[in-house]
C-alpha positions as CSV (number, residue, x, y, z in Angstrom):
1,X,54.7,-22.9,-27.2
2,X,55.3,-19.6,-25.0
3,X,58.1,-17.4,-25.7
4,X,60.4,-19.5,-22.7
5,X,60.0,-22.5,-24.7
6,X,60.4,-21.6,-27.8
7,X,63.4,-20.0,-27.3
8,X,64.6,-22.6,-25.4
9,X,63.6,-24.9,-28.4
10,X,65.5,-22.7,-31.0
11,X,69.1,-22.6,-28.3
12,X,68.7,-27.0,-28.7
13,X,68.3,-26.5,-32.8
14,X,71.1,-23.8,-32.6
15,X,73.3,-26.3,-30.8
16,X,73.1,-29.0,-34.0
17,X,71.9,-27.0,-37.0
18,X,74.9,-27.9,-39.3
19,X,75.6,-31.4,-37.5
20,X,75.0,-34.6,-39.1
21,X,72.3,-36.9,-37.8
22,X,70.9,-33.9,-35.5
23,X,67.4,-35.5,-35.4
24,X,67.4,-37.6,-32.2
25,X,69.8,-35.6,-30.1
26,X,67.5,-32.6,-30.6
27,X,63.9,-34.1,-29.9
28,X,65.9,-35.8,-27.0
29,X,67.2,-32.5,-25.2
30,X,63.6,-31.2,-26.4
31,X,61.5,-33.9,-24.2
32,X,64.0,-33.5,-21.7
33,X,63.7,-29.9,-21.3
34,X,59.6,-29.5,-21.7
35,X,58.6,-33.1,-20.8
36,X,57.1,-33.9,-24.1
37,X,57.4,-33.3,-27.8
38,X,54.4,-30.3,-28.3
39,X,53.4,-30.2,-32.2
40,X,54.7,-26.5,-32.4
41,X,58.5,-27.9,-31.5
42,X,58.3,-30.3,-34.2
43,X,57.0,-27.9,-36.4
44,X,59.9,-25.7,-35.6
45,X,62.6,-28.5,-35.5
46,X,60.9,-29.2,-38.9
47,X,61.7,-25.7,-40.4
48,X,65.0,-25.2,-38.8
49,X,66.7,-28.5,-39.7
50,X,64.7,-28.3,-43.1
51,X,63.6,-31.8,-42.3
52,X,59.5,-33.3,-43.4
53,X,57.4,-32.9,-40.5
54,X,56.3,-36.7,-41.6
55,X,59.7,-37.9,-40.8
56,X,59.4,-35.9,-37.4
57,X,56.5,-37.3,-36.5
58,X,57.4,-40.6,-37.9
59,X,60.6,-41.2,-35.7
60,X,58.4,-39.2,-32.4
61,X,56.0,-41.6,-32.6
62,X,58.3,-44.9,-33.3
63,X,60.4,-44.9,-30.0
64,X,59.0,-45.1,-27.0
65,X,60.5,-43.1,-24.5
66,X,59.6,-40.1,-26.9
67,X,55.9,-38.7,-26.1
68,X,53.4,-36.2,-27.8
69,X,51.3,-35.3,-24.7
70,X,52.4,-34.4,-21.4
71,X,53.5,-36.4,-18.7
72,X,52.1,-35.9,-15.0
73,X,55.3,-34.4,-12.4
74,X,55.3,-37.7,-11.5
75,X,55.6,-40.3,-14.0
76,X,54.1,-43.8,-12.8
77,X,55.3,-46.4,-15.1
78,X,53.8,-49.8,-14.4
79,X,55.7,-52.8,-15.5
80,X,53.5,-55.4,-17.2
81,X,56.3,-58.0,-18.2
82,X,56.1,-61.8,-17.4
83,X,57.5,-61.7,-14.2
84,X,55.4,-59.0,-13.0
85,X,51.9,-59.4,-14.6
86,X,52.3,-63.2,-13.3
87,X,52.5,-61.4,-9.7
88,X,49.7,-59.1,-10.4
89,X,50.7,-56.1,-12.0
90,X,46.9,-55.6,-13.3
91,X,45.4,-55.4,-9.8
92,X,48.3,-52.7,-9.4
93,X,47.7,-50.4,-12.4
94,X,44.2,-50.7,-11.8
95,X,44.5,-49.6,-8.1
96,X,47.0,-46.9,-9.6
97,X,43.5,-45.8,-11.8
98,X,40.9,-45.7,-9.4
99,X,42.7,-44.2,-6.7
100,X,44.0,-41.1,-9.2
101,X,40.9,-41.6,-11.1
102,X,42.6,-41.8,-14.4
103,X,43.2,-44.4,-16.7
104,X,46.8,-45.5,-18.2
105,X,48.1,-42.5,-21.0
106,X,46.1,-40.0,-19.0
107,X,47.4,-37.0,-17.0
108,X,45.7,-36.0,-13.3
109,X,43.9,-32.8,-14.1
110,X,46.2,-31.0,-11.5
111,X,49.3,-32.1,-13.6
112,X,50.6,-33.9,-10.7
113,X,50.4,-37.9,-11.7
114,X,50.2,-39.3,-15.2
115,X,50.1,-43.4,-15.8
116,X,52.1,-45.8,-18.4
117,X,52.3,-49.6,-18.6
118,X,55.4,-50.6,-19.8
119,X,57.0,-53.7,-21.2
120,X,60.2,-54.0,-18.2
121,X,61.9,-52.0,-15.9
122,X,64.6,-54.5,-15.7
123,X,63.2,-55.4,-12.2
124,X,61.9,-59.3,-12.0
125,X,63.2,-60.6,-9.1
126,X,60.7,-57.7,-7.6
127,X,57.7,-58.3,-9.2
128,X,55.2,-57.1,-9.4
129,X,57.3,-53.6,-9.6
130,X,56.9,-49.9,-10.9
131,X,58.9,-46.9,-11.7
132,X,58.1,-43.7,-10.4
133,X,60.5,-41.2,-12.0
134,X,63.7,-42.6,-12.0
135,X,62.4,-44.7,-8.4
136,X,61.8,-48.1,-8.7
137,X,59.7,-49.6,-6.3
138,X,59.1,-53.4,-6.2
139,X,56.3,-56.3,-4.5
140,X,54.2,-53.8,-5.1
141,X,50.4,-54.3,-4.5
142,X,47.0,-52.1,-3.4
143,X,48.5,-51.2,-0.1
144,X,51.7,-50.0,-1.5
145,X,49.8,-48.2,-3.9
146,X,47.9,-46.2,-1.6
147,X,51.1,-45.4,0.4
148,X,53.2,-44.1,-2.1
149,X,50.4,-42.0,-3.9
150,X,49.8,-40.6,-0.2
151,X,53.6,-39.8,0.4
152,X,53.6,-38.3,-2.9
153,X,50.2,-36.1,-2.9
């Protein structure tokens, strides 16, 4: 971590040290405030909260919306529930790959785009759909794709 996040790190632990159940609430302001959950973080939430980095890692790696690697500034989620992988949602996350040139868990090297398929986004009745940050965007397919990346880049 540089000295910004680290300190920022120790102000989230400062916030809960002596509050019971302090875990999730602080690896939950941690992603929100860096993006991810870096090793070094857990390490320090580890020391701090006197906690085993095992249990750290255990509950960072159970949930899902908690991730160990960084996310793109745009976070492209593609839903690949029922509804929309009926409509297609393959052909779209693979049009989402060749056109960043990455595949789903990577990050663009310029830090600009990273790719996730996910189980729902709570929107069927738009299927084939995606999340884009906190954007949904629904009957999605190539053209689409190539739009939105375009308006985006």
């Amino acid at each position: 971590m540089d000295p910004v996040q680290k300190r920022l790190v120790d102000e989230i632990i400062a916030n809960w040290k002596d509050k019971p159940g302090a875990l999730m609430p602080v690896l939950q302001e941690i992603q929100e405030k860096l993006g991810y959950l870096p090793t070094s973080a857990m390490e320090e939430v580890s020391r701090s909260l006197n906690i085993p980095l095992t249990e750290i890692y255990g509950v960072a790696t159970f949930y899902h919306f908690f991730s160990l690697k960084p996310k793109g500034r745009y976070k492209i989620q593609v839903c690949e529930g029922t509804a929309c992988y009926v409509k297609g949602a393959k052909r779209v996350l693979e049009k989402f790959e060749e056109v960043l040139g990455i595949k789903v868990g990577e990050v663009t090297p310029d830090g600009k785009f990273s790719i996730e398929s996910v189980r729902c986004i709570g929107a069927c009745s738009h299927a084939p759909a995606i999340m884009i940050n906190d954007q949904v965007y629904g009957r999605m397919n190539s053209e689409k794709v190539l739009q939105i990346i375009k308006s985006l880049k």
